[in-house]
C-alpha positions as a Markdown table, in Angstrom:
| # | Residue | x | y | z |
|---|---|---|---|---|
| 1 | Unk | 0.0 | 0.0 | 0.0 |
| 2 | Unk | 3.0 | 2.5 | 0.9 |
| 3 | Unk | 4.7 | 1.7 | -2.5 |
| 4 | Unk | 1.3 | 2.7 | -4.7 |
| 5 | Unk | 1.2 | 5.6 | -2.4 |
| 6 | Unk | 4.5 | 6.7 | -3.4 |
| 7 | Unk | 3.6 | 5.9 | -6.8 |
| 8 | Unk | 0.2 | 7.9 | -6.9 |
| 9 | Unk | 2.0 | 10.9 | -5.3 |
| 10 | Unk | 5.6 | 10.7 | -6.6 |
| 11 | Unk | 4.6 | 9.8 | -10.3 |
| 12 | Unk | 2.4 | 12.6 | -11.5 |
| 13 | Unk | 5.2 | 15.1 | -9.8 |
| 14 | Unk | 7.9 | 13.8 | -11.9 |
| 15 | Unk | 5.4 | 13.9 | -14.8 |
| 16 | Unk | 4.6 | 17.7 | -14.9 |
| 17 | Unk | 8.0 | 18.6 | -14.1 |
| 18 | Unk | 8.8 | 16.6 | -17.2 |
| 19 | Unk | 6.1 | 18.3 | -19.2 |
| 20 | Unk | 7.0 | 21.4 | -17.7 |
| 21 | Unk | 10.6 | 21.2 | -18.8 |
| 22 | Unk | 9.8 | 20.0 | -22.5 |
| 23 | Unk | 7.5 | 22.7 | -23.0 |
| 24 | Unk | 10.0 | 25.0 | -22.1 |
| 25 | Unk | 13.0 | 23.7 | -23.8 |
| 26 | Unk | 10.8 | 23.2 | -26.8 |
| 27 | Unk | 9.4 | 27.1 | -26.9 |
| 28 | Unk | 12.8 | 27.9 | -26.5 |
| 29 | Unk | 14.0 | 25.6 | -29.2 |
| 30 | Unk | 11.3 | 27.3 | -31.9 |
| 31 | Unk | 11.1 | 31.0 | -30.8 |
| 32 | Unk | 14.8 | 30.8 | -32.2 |
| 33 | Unk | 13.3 | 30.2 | -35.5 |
| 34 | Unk | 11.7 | 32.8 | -37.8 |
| 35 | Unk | 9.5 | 32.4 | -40.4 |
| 36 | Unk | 9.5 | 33.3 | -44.3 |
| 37 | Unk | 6.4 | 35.7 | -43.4 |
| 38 | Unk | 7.6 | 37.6 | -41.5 |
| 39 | Unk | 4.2 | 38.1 | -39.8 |
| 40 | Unk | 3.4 | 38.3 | -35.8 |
| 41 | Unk | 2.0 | 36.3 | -33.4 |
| 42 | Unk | -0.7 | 39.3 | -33.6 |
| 43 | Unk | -0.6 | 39.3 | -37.3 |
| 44 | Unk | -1.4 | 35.4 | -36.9 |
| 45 | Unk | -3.7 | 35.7 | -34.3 |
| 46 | Unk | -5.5 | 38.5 | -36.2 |
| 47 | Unk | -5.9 | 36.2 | -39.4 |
| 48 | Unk | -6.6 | 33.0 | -38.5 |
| 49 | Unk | -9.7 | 34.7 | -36.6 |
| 50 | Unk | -10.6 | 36.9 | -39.5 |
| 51 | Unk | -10.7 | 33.8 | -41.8 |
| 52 | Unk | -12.8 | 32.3 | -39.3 |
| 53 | Unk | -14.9 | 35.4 | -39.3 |
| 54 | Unk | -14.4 | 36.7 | -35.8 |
| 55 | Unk | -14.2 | 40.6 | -35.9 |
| 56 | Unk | -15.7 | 41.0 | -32.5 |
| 57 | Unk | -12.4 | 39.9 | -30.5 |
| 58 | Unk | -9.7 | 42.2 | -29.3 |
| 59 | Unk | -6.1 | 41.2 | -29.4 |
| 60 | Unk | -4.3 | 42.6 | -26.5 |
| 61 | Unk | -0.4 | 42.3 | -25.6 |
| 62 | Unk | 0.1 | 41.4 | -21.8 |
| 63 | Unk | 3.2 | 40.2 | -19.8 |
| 64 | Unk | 4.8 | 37.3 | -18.6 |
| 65 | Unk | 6.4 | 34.2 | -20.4 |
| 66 | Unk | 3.5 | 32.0 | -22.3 |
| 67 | Unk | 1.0 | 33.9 | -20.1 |
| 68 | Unk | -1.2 | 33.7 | -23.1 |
| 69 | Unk | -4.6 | 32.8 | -22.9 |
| 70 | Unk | -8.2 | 33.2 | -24.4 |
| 71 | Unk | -10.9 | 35.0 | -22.3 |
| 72 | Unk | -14.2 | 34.3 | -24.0 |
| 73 | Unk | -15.9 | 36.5 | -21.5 |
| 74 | Unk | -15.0 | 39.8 | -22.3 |
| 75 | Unk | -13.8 | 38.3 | -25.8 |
| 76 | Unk | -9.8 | 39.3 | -25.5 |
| 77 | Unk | -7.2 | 37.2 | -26.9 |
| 78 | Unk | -4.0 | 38.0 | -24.9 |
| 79 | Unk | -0.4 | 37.2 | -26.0 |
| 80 | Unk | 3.1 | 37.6 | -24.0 |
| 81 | Unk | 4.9 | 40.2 | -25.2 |
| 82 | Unk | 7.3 | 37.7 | -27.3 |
| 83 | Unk | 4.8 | 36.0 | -28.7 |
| 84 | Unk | 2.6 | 39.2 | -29.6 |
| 85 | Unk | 5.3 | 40.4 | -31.3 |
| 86 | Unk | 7.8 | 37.5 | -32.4 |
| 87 | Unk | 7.8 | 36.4 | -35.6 |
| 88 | Unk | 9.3 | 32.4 | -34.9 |
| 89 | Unk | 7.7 | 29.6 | -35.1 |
| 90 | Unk | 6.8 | 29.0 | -31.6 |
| 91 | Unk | 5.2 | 32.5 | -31.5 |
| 92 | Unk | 3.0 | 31.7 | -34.5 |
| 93 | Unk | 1.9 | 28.7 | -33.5 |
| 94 | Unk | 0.9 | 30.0 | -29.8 |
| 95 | Unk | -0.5 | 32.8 | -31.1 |
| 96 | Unk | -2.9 | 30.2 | -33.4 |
| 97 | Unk | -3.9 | 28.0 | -30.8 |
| 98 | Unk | -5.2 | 30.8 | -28.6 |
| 99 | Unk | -6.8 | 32.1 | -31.9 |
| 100 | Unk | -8.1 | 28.3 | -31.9 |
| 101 | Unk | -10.0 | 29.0 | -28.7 |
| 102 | Unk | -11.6 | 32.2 | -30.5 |
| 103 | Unk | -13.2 | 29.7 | -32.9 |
| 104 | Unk | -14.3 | 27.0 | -30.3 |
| 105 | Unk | -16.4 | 30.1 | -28.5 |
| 106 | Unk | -17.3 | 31.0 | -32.3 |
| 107 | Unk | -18.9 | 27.3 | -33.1 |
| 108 | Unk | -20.2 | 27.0 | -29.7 |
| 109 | Unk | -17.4 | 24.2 | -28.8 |
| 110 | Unk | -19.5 | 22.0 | -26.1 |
| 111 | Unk | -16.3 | 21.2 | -24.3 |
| 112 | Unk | -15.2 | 24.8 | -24.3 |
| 113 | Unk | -18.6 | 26.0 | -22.5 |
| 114 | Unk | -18.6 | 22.9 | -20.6 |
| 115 | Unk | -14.9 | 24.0 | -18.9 |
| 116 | Unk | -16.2 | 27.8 | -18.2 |
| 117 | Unk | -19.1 | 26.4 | -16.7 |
| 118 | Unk | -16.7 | 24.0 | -14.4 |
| 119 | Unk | -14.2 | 27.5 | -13.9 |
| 120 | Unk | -15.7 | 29.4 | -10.5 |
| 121 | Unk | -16.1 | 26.0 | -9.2 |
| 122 | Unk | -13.0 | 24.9 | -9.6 |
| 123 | Unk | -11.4 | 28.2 | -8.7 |
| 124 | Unk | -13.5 | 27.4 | -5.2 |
| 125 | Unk | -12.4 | 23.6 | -5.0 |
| 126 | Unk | -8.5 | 24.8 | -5.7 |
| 127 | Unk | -8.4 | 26.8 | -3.1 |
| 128 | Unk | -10.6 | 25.5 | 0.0 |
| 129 | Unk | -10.2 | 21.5 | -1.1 |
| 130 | Unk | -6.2 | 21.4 | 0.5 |
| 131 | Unk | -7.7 | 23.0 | 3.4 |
| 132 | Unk | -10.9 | 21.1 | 4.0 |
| 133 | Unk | -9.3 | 18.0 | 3.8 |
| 134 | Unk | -6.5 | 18.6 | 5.8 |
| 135 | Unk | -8.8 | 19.7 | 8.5 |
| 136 | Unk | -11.0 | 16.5 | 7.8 |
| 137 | Unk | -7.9 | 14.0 | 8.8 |
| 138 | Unk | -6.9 | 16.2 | 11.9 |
| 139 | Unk | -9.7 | 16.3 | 13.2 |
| 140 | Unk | -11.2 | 13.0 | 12.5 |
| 141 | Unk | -14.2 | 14.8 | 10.4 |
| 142 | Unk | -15.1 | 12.4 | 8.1 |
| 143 | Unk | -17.5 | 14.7 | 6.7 |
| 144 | Unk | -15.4 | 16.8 | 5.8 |
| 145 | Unk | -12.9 | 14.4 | 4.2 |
| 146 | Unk | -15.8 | 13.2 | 1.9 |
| 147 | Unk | -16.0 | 17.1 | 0.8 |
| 148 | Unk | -12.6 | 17.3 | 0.7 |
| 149 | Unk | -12.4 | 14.1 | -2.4 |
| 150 | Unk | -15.1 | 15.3 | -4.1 |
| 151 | Unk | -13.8 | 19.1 | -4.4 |
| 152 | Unk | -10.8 | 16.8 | -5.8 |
| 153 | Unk | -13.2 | 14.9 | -8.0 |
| 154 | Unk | -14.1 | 18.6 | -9.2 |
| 155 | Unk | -10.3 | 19.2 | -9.8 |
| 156 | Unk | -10.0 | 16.1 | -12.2 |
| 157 | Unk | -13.3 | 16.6 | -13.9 |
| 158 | Unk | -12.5 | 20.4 | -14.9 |
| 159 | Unk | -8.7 | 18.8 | -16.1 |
| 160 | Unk | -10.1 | 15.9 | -17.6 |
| 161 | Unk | -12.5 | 18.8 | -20.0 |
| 162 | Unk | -9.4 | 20.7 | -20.4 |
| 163 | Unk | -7.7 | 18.0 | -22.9 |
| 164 | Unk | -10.3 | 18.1 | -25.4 |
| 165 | Unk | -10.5 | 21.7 | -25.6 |
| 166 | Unk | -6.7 | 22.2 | -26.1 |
| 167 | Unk | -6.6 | 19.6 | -28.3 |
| 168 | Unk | -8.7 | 20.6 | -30.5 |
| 169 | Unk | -7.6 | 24.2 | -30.2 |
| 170 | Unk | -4.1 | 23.1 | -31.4 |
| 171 | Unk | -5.8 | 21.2 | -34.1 |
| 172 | Unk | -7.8 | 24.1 | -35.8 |
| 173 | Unk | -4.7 | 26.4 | -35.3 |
| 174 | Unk | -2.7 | 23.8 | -37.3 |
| 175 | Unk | -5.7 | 23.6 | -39.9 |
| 176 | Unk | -5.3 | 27.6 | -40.0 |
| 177 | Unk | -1.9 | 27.9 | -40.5 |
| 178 | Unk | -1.4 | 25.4 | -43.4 |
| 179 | Unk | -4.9 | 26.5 | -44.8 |
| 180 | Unk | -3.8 | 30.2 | -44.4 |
| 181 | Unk | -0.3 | 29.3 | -46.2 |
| 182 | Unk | 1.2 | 31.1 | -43.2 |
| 183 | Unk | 3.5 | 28.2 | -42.6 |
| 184 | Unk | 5.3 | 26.3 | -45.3 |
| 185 | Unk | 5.6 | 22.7 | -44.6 |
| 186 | Unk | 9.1 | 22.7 | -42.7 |
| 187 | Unk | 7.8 | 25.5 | -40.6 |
| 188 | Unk | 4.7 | 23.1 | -39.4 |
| 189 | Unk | 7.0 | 20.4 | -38.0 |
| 190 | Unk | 8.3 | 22.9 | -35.9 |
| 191 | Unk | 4.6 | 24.6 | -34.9 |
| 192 | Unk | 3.5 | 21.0 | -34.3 |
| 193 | Unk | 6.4 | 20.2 | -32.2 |
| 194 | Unk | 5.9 | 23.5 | -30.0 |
| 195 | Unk | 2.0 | 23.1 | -29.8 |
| 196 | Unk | 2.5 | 18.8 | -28.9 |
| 197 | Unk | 4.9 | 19.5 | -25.9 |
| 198 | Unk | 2.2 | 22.3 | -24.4 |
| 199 | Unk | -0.7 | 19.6 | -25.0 |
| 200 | Unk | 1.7 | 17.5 | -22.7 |
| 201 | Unk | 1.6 | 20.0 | -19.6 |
| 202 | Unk | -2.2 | 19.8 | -19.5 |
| 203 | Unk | -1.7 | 15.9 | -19.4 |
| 204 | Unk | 0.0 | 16.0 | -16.9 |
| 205 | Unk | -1.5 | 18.3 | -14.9 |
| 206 | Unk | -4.8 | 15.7 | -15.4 |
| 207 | Unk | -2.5 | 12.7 | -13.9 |
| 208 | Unk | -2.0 | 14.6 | -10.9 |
| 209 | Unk | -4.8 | 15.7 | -10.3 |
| 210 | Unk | -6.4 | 12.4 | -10.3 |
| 211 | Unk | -3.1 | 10.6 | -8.6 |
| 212 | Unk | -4.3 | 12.9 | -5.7 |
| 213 | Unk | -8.1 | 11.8 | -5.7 |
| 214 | Unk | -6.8 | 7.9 | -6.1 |
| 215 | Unk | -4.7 | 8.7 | -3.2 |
| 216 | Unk | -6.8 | 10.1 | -0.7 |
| 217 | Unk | -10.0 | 7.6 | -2.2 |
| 218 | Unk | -7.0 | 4.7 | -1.1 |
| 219 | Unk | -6.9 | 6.2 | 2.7 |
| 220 | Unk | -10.9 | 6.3 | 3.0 |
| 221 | Unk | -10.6 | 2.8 | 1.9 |
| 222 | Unk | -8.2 | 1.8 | 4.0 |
| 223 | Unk | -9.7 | 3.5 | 7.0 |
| 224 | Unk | -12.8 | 1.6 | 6.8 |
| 225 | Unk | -11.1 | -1.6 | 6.4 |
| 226 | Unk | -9.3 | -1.2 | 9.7 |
């Protein structure tokens, strides 16, 4: 029982720090890269939306390193600074996939609405689950424990949405940026490569998260066996 402790625990660590390093090194790898175009990662962003016939987004430069994301709420696609305005690989392709989550909200993507559905929830869970628990096994609360796993279950259900919609953003950005002729084909190994090794951090991020539910489901059990 110790050793699949260790395993549930130790495992999904040594997974995202993986993921976490590939990304990087990969980003890294492509943002040294330029493309024939010449274009941005705003120019991108701005024309794989316009070809999808969004005109109703704003493209906004914020910083941080690959602090970009899509807000569908107030309908803002923000890039980090060196993606907003690099012209490599890795910036195009970023800037794309973000674009890709402009098209999900276009197409009314079920997973996409599904996961901001699951966000103030989750936001909730994330920050009072640690706690609740915690307090649940210290003080012998087992009602508490029970709220504790399923704010985890919560966790794992809003990471387990996450892949599809990621996926499938990287996948119409891809579509885009061939379609678009914005990449040549040499230059899409290297936007694949960049976009693959970020679809990795939210796998990970899923193992972990349900490591942690197996792990605390495996004490209940346990506890009740005794």
């Amino acid at each position: 029982m110790f050793t699949d402790w260790i395993f549930l625990l130790i495992f999904p660590l040594l997974l995202g720090l993986w993921a976490q390093m590939r990304v990087s090194s990969t980003y890294a790898k492509w943002s040294q890269v330029g493309t024939r175009s010449g274009m941005t990662g705003r120019d991108v962003a701005s024309a794989v939306m316009r070809s999808a016939g969004i005109d109703d987004v704003e493209i906004v430069e914020i910083p941080g390193k690959l602090t970009d994301h899509y807000d569908s709420r107030n309908k803002r696609l923000a890039l980090s600074s060196a993606n907003y305005h690099g012209t490599s690989i890795a910036a195009l392709g970023v800037s794309a996939h973000e674009s890709g989550h402009a098209i999900q909200d276009k197409v009314n993507y079920p997973a996409l609405h599904l996961r901001m559905g699951l966000v103030p929830v989750s936001n909730f869970a994330c920050t009072y689950t640690p706690m609740i628990i915690f307090g649940g096994f210290i003080f012998h609360m087992l009602g508490l424990i029970y709220i504790g796993i399923a704010g985890y279950f919560v966790l794992t259900a809003f990471q387990l949405v996450t892949l599809p919609v990621e996926f499938n953003a990287s996948s119409r950005a891809l579509e885009r940026l061939q379609g678009l002729g914005i990449l040549d084909a040499q230059e899409m190994v290297g936007a694949r490569d960049t976009l693959k090794a970020a679809a990795w951090t939210y796998v990970a991020a899923f193992i972990a998260s349900l490591g942690t539910l197996l792990y605390y489901l495996s004490l209940i059990s346990g506890n009740r066996r005794r």
